[in-house]
LOTI-484645 format. One record per atom (N, C-alpha, C): x, y, z; residue number from 1; residue in one letter. Coordinates in steps of 0.2 Angstrom, whole numbers, padded with zeros to 4 digits. Layout:
# LOTI-484645
u, v, w, nr, rest
X, Y, Z, NUM, A;
...
END
This chain:
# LOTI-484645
u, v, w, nr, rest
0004, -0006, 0000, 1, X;
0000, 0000, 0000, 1, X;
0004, 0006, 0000, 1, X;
0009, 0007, 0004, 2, X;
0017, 0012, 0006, 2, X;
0019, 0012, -0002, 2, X;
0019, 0007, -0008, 3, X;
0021, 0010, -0012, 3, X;
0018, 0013, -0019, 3, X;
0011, 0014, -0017, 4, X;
0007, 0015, -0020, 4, X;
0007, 0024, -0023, 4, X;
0007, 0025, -0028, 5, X;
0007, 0033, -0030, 5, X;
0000, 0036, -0024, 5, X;
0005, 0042, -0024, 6, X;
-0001, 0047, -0019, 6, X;
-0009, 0049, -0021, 6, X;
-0010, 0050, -0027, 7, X;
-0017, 0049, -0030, 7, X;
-0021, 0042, -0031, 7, X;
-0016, 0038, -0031, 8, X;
-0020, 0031, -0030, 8, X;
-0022, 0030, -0022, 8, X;
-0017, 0031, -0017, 9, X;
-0019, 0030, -0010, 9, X;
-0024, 0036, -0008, 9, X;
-0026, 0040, -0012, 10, X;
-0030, 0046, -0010, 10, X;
-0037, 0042, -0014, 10, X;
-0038, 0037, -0018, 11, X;
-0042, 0036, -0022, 11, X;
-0046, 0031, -0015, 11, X;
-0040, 0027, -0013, 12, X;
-0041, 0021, -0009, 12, X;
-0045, 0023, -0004, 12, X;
-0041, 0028, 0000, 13, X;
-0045, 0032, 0007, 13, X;
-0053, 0034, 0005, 13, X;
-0054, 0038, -0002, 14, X;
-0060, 0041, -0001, 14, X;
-0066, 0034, -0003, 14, X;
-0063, 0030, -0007, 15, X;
-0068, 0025, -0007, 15, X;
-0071, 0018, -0001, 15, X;
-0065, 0018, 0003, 16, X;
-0064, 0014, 0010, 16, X;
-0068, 0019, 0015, 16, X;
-0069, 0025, 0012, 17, X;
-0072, 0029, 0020, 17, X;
-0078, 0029, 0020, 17, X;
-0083, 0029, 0025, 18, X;
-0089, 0026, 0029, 18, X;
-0094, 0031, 0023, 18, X;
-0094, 0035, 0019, 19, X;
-0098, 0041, 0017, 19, X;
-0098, 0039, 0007, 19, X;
-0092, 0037, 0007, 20, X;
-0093, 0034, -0002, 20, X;
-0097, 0029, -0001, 20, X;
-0097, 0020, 0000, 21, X;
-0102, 0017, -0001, 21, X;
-0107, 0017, 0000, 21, X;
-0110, 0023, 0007, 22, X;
-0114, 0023, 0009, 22, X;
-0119, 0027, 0005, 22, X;
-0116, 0033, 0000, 23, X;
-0118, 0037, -0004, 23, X;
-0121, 0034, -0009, 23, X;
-0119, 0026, -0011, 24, X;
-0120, 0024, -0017, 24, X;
-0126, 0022, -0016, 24, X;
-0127, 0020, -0012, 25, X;
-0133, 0014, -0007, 25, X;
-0137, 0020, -0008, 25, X;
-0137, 0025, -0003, 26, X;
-0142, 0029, 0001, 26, X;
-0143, 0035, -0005, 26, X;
-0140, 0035, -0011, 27, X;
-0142, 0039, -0018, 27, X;
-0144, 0035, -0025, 27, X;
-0146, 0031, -0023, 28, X;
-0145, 0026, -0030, 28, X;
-0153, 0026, -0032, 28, X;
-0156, 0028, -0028, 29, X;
-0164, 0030, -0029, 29, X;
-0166, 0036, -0027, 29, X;
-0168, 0041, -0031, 30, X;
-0172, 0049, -0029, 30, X;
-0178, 0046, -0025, 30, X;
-0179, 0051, -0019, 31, X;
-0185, 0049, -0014, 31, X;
-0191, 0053, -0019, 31, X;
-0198, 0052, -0015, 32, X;
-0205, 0056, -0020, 32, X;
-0201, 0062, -0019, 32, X;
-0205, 0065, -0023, 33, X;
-0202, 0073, -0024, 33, X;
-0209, 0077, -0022, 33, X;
-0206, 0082, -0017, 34, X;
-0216, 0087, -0013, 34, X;
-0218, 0090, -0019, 34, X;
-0224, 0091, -0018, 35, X;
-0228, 0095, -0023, 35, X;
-0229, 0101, -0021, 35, X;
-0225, 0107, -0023, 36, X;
-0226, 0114, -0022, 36, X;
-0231, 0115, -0016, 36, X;
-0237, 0114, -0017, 37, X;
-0240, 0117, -0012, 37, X;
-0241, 0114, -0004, 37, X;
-0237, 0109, -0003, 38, X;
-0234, 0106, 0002, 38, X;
-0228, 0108, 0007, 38, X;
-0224, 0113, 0001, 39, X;
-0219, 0117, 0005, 39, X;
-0220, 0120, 0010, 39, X;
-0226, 0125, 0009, 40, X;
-0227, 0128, 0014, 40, X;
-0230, 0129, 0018, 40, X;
-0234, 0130, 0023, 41, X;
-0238, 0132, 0027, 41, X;
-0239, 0138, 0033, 41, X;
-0244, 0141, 0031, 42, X;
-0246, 0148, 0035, 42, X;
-0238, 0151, 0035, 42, X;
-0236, 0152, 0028, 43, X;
-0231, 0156, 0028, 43, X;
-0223, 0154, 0029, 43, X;
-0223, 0148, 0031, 44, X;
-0218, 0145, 0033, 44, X;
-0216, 0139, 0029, 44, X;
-0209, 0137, 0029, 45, X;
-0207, 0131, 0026, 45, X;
-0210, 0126, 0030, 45, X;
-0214, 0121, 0028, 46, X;
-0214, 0115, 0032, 46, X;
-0208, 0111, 0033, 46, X;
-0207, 0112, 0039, 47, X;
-0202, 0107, 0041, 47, X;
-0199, 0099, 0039, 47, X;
-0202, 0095, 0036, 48, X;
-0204, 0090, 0034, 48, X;
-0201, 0090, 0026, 48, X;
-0206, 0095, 0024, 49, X;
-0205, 0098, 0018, 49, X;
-0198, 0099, 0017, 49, X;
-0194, 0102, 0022, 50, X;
-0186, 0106, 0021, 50, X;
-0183, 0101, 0022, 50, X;
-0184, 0096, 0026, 51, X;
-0179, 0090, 0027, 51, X;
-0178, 0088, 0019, 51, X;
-0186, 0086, 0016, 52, X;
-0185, 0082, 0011, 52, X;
-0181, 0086, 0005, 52, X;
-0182, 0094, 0004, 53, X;
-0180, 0096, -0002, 53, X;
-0171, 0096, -0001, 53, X;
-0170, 0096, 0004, 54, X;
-0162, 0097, 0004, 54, X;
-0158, 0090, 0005, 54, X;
-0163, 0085, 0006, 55, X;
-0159, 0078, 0006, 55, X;
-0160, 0077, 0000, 55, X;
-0165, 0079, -0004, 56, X;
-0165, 0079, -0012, 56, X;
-0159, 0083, -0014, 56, X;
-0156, 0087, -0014, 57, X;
-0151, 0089, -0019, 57, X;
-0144, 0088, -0013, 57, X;
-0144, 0085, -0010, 58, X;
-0137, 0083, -0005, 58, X;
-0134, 0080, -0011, 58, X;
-0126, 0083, -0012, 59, X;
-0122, 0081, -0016, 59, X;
-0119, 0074, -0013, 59, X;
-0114, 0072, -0018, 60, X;
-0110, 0065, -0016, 60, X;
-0106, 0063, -0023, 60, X;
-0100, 0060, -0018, 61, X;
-0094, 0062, -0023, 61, X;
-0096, 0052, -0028, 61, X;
-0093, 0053, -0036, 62, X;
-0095, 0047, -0036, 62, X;
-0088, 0047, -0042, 62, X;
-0086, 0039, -0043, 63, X;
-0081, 0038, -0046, 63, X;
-0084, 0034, -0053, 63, X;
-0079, 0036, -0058, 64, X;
-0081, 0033, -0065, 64, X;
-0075, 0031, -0068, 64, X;
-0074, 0026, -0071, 65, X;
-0067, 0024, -0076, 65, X;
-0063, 0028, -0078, 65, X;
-0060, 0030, -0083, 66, X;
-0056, 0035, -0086, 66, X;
-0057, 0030, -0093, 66, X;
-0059, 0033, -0099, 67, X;
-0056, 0031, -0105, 67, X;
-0047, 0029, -0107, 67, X;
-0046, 0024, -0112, 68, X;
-0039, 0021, -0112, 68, X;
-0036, 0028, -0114, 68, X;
-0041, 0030, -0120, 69, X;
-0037, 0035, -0124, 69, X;
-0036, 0041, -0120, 69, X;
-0040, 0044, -0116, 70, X;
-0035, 0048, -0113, 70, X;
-0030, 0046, -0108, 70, X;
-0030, 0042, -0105, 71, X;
-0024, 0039, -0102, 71, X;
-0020, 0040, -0106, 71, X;
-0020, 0037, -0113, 72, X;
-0013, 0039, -0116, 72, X;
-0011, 0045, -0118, 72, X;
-0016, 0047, -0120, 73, X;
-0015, 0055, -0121, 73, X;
-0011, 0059, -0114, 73, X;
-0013, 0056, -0109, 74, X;
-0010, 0060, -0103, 74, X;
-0003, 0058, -0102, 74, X;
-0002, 0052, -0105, 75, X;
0006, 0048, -0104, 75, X;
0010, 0054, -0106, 75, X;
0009, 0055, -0113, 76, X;
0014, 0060, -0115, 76, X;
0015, 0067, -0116, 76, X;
0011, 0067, -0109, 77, X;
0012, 0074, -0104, 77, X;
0015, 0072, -0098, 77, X;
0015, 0067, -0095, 78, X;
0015, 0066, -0092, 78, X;
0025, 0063, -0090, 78, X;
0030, 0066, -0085, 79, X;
0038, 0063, -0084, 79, X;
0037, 0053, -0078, 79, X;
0032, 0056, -0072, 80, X;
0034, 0048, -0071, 80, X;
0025, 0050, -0068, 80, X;
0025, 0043, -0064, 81, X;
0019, 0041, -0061, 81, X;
0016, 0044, -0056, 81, X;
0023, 0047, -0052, 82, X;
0020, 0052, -0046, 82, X;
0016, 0059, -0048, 82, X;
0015, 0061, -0054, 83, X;
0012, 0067, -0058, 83, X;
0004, 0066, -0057, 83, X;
0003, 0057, -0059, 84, X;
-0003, 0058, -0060, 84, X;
-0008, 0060, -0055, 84, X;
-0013, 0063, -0057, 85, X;
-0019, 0064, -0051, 85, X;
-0023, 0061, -0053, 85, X;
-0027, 0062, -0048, 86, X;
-0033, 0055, -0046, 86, X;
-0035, 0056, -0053, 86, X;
-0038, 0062, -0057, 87, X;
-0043, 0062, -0065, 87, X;
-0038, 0058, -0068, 87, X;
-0032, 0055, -0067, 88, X;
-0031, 0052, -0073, 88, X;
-0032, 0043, -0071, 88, X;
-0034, 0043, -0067, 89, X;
-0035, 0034, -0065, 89, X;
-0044, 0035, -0065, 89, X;
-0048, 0041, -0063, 90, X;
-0054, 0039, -0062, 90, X;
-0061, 0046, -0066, 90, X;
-0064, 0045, -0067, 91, X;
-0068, 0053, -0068, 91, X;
-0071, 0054, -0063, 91, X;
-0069, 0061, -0060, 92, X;
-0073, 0064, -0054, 92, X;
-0079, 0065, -0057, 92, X;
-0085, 0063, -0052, 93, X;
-0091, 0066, -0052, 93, X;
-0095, 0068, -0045, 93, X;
-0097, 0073, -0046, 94, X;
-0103, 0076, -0040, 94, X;
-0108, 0074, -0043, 94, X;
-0112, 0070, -0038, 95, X;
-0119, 0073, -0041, 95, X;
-0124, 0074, -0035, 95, X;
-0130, 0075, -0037, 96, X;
-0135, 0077, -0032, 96, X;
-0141, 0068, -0030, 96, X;
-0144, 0070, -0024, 97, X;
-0147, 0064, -0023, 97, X;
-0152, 0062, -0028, 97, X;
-0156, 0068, -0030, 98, X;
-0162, 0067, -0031, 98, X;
-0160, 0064, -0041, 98, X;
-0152, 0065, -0041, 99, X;
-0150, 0062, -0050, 99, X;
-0156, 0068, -0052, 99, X;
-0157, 0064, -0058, 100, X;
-0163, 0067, -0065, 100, X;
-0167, 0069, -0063, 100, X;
-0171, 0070, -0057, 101, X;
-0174, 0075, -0055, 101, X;
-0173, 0082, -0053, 101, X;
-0167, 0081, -0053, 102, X;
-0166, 0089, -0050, 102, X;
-0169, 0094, -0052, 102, X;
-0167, 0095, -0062, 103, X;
-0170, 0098, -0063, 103, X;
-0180, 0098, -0061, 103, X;
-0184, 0097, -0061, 104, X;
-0190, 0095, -0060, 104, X;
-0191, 0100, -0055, 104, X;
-0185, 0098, -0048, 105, X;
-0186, 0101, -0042, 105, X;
-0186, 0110, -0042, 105, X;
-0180, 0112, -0045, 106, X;
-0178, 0119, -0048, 106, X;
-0183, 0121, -0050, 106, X;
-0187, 0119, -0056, 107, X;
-0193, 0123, -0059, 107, X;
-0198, 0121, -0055, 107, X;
-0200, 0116, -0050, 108, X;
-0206, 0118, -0046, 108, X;
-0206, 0123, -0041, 108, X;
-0199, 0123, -0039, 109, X;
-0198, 0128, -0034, 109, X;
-0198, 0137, -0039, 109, X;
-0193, 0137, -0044, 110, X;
-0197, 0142, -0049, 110, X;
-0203, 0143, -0052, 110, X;
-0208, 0140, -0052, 111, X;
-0214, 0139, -0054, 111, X;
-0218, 0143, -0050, 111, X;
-0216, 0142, -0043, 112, X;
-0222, 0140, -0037, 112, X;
-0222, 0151, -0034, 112, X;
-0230, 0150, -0033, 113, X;
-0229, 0158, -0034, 113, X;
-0227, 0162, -0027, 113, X;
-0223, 0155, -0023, 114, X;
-0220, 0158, -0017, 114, X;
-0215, 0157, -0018, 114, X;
-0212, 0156, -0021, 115, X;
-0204, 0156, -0023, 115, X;
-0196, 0160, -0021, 115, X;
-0200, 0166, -0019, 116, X;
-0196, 0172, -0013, 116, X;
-0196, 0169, -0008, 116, X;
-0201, 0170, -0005, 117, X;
-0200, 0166, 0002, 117, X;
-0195, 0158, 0006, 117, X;
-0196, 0154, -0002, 118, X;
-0195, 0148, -0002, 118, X;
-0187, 0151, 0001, 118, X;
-0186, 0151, -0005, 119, X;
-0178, 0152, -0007, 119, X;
-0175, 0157, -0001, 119, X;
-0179, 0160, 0000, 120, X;
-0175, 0166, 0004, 120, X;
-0174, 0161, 0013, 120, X;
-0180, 0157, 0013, 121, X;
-0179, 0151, 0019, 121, X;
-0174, 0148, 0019, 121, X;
-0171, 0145, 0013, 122, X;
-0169, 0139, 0012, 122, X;
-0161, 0143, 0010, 122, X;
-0159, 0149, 0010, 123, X;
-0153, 0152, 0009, 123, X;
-0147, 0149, 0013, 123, X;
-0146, 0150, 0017, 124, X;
-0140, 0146, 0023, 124, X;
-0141, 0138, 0021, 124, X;
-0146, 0135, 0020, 125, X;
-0145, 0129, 0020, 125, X;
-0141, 0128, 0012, 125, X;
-0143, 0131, 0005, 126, X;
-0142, 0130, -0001, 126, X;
-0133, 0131, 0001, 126, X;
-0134, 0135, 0004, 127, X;
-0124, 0137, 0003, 127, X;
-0120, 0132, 0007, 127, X;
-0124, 0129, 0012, 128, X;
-0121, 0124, 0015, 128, X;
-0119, 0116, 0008, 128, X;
-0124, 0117, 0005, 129, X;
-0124, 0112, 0001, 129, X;
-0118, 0114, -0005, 129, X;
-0120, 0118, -0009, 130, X;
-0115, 0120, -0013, 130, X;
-0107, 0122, -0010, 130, X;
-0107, 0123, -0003, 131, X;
-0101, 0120, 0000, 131, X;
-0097, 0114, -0002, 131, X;
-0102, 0110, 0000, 132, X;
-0100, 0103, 0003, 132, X;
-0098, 0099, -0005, 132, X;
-0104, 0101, -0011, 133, X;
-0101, 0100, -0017, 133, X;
-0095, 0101, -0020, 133, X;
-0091, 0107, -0018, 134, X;
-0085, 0110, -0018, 134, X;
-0080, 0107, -0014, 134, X;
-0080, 0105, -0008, 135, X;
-0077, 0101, -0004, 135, X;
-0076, 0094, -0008, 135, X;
-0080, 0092, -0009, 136, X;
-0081, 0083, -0013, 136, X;
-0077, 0083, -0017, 136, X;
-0078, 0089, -0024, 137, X;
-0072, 0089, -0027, 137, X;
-0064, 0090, -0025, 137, X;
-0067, 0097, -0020, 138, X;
-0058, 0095, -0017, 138, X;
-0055, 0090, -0013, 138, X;
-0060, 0086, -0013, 139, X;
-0055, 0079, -0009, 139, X;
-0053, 0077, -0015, 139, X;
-0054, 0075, -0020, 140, X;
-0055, 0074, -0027, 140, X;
-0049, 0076, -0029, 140, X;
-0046, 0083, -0029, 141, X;
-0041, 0084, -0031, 141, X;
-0042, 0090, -0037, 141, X;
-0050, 0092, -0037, 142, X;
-0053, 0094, -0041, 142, X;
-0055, 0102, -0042, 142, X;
-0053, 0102, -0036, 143, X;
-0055, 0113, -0033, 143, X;
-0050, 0113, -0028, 143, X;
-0049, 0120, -0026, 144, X;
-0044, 0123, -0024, 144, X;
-0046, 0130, -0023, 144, X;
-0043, 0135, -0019, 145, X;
-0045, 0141, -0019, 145, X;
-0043, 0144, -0025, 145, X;
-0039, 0141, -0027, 146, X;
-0037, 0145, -0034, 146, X;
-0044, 0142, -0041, 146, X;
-0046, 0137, -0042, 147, X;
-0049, 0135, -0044, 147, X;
-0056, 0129, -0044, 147, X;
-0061, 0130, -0046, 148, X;
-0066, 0125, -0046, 148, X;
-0071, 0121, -0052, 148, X;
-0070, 0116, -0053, 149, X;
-0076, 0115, -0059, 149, X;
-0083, 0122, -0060, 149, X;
-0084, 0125, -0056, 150, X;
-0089, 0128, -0058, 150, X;
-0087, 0134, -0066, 150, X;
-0081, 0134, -0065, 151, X;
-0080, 0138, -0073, 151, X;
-0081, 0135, -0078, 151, X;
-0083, 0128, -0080, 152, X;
-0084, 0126, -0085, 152, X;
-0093, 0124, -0085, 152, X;
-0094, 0123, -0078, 153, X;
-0100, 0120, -0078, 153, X;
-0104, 0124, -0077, 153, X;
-0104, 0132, -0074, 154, X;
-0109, 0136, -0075, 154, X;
-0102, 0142, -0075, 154, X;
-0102, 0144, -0083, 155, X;
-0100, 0151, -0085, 155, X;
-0100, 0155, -0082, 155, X;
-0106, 0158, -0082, 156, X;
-0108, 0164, -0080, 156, X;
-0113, 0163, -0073, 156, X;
-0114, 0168, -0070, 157, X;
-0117, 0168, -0063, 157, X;
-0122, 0170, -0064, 157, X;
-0125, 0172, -0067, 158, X;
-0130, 0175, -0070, 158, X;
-0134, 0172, -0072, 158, X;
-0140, 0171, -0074, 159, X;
-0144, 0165, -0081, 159, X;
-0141, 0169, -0088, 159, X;
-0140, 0163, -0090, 160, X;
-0136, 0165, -0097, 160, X;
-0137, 0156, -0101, 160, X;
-0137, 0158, -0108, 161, X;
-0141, 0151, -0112, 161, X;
-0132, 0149, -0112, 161, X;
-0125, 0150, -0110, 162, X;
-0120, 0145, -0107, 162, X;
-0120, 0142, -0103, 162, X;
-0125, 0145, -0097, 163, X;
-0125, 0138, -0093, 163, X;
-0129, 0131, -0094, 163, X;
-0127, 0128, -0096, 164, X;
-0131, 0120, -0099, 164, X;
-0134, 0119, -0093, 164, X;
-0132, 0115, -0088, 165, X;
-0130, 0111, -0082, 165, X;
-0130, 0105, -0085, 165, X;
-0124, 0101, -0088, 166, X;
-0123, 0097, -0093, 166, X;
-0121, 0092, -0085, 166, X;
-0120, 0095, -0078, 167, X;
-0119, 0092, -0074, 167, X;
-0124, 0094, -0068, 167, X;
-0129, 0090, -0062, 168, X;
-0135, 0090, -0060, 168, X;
-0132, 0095, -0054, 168, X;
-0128, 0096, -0052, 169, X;
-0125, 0100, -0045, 169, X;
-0124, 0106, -0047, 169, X;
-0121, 0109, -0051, 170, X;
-0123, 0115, -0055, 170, X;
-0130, 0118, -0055, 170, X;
-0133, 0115, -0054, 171, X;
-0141, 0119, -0051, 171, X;
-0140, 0121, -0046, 171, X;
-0137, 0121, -0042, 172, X;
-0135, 0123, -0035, 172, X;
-0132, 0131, -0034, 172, X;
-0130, 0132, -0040, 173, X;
-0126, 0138, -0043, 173, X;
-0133, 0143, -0041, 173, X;
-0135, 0139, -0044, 174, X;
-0143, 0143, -0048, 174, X;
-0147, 0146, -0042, 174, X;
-0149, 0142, -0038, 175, X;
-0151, 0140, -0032, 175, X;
-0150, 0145, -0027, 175, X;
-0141, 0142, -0025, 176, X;
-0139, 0149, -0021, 176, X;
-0139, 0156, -0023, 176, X;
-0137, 0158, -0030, 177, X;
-0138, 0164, -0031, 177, X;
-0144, 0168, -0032, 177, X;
-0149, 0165, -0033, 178, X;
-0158, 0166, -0031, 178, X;
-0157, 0166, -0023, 178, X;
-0154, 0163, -0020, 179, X;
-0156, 0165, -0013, 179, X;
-0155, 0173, -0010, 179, X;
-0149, 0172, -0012, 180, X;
-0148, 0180, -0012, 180, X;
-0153, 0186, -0013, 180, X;
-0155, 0184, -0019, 181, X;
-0158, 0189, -0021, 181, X;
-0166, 0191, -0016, 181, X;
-0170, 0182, -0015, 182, X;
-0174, 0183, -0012, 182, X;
-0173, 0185, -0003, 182, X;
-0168, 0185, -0002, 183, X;
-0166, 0188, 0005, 183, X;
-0166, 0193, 0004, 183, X;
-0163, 0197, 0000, 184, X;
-0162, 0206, -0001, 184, X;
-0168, 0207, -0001, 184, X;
-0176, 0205, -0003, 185, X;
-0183, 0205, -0006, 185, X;
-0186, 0205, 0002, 185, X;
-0183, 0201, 0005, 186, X;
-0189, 0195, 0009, 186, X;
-0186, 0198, 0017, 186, X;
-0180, 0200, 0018, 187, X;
-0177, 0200, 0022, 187, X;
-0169, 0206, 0023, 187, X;
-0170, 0210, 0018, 188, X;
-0164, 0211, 0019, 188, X;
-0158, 0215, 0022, 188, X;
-0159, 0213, 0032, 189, X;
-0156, 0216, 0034, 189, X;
-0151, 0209, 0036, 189, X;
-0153, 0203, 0031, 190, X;
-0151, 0196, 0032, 190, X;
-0143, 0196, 0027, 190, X;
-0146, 0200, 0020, 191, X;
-0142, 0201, 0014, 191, X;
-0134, 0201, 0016, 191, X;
-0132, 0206, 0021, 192, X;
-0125, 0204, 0022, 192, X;
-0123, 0202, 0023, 192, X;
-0126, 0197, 0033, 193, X;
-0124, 0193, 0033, 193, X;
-0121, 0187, 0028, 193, X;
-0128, 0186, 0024, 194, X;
-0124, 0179, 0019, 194, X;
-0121, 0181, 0014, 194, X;
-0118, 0187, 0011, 195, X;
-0112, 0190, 0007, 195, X;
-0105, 0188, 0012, 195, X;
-0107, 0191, 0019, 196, X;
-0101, 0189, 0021, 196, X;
-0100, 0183, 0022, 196, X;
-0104, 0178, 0023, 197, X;
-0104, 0173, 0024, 197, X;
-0099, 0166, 0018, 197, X;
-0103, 0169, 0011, 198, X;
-0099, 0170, 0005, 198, X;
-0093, 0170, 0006, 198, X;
-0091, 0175, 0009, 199, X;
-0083, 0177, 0007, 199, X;
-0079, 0177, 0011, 199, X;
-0082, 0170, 0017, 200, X;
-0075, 0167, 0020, 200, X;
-0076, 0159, 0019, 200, X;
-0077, 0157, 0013, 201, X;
-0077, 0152, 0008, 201, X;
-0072, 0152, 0002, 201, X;
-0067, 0148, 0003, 202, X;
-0062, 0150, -0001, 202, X;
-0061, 0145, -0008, 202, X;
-0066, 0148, -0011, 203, X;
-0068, 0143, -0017, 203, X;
-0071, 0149, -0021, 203, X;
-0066, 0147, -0029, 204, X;
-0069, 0155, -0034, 204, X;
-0074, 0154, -0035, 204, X;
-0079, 0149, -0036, 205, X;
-0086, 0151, -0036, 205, X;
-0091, 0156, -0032, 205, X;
-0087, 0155, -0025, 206, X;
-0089, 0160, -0019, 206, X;
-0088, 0167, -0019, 206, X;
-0083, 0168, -0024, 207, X;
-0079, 0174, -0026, 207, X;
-0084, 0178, -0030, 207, X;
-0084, 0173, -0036, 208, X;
-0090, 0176, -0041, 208, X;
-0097, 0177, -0039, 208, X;
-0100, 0174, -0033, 209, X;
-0108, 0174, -0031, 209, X;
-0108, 0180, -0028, 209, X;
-0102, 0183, -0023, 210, X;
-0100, 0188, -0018, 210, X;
-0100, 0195, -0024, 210, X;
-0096, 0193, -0028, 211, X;
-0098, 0198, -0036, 211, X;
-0103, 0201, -0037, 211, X;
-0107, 0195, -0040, 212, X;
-0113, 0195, -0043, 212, X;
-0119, 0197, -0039, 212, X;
-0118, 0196, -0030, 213, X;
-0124, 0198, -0028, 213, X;
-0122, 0207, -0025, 213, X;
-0118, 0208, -0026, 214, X;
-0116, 0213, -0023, 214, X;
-0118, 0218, -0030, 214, X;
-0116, 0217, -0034, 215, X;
-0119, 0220, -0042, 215, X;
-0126, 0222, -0040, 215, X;
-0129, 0216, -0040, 216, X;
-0138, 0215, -0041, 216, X;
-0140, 0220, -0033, 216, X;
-0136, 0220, -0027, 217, X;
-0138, 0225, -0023, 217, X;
-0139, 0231, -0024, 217, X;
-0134, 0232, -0027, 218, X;
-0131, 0240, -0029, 218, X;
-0138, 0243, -0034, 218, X;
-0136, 0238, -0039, 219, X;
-0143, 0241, -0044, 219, X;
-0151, 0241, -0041, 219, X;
-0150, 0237, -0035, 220, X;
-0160, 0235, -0032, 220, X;
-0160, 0243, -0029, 220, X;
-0153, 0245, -0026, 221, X;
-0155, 0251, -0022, 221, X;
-0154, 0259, -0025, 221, X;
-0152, 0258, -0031, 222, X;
-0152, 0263, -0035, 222, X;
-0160, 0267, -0039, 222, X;
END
């Protein structure tokens, strides 16, 4: 095991620890999914309701093979073995519990004509989530304060027809930065708390939302 390259033993740990297998199990089926009008009551999140929406989009890290050809494609970049990182033995993936559903979830929660409020509730929790998404990769080897998948996966912070979400955690982008907004709407003596909160998360994604929400204040109050 002692002489196994550092990104294989980093492969070995994250798959041998109590939270990968048990991820595989415990996500391998999306639970029902609420029906809008169950979310809330006499103004409030139903609690019941809040468990289920955010055990629904709970991320979890998942591994996939790597193609031969890029293997060899990276050979010859690559000087010896100790170079490699985990992405060239496996493909990192996040995803969300609820899989192929997320979408579904995201436009019922856009949909729903309480939609402000939902979000603006559900703000602290979303950012814990898209933490933890951001975390998974960097076990992974995958983010860094310097850098995180979210630049390829959601472009712009804003809605814009680049962001695909070609990847289901990427909604989460979505998510949290609607929360912002509905806080500043709903609540916003809350507003900078969670900017600042934002900005002691050392991940560019958290940089750019800290941007973006700060932009869309500016203009709300002009």
């Amino acid at each position: 095991m002692k002489d196994l390259p550092q990104s294989l033993r980093r492969i070995w740990e994250i798959i041998s620890g109590d939270e990968y297998p048990a991820a595989q199990q415990r996500f391998g089926r999306p639970w029902p999914i609420y029906a809008p009008p169950r979310w809330l009551s006499d103004g409030e999140l139903n609690p019941i309701a809040r468990t289920e929406i955010l055990r629904q989009l709970e991320p979890f890290l998942h591994f996939k093979a790597r193609s031969v050809a890029m293997k060899e494609l990276e050979d010859r970049e690559l000087s010896s073995e100790s170079e490699r990182r985990i992405s060239y033995y496996v493909e990192v993936q996040v995803g969300l519990a609820a899989r192929d559903h997320v979408k579904s979830i995201v436009d019922s929660i856009d949909n729903d004509a309480r939609r402000i409020h939902l979000l603006a509730d559900l703000a602290d929790d979303l950012t814990s989530l898209l933490k933890k998404a951001i975390d998974l990769f960097a076990a992974a080897g995958k983010a860094n304060r310097d850098d995180d998948p979210s630049w390829a996966d959601q472009p712009s912070i804003s809605s814009h027809p680049q962001n695909r979400h070609f990847h289901e955690w990427s909604y989460l982008i979505d998510l949290v930065r609607d929360s912002f907004t509905a806080v500043a709407q709903v609540k916003p003596a809350s507003a900078n708390a969670l900017l600042e909160r934002w900005n002691t998360i050392e991940y560019p994604v958290f940089r750019r939302l800290v941007v973006h929400g700060l932009t869309e204040w500016t203009l709300q109050q002009q």
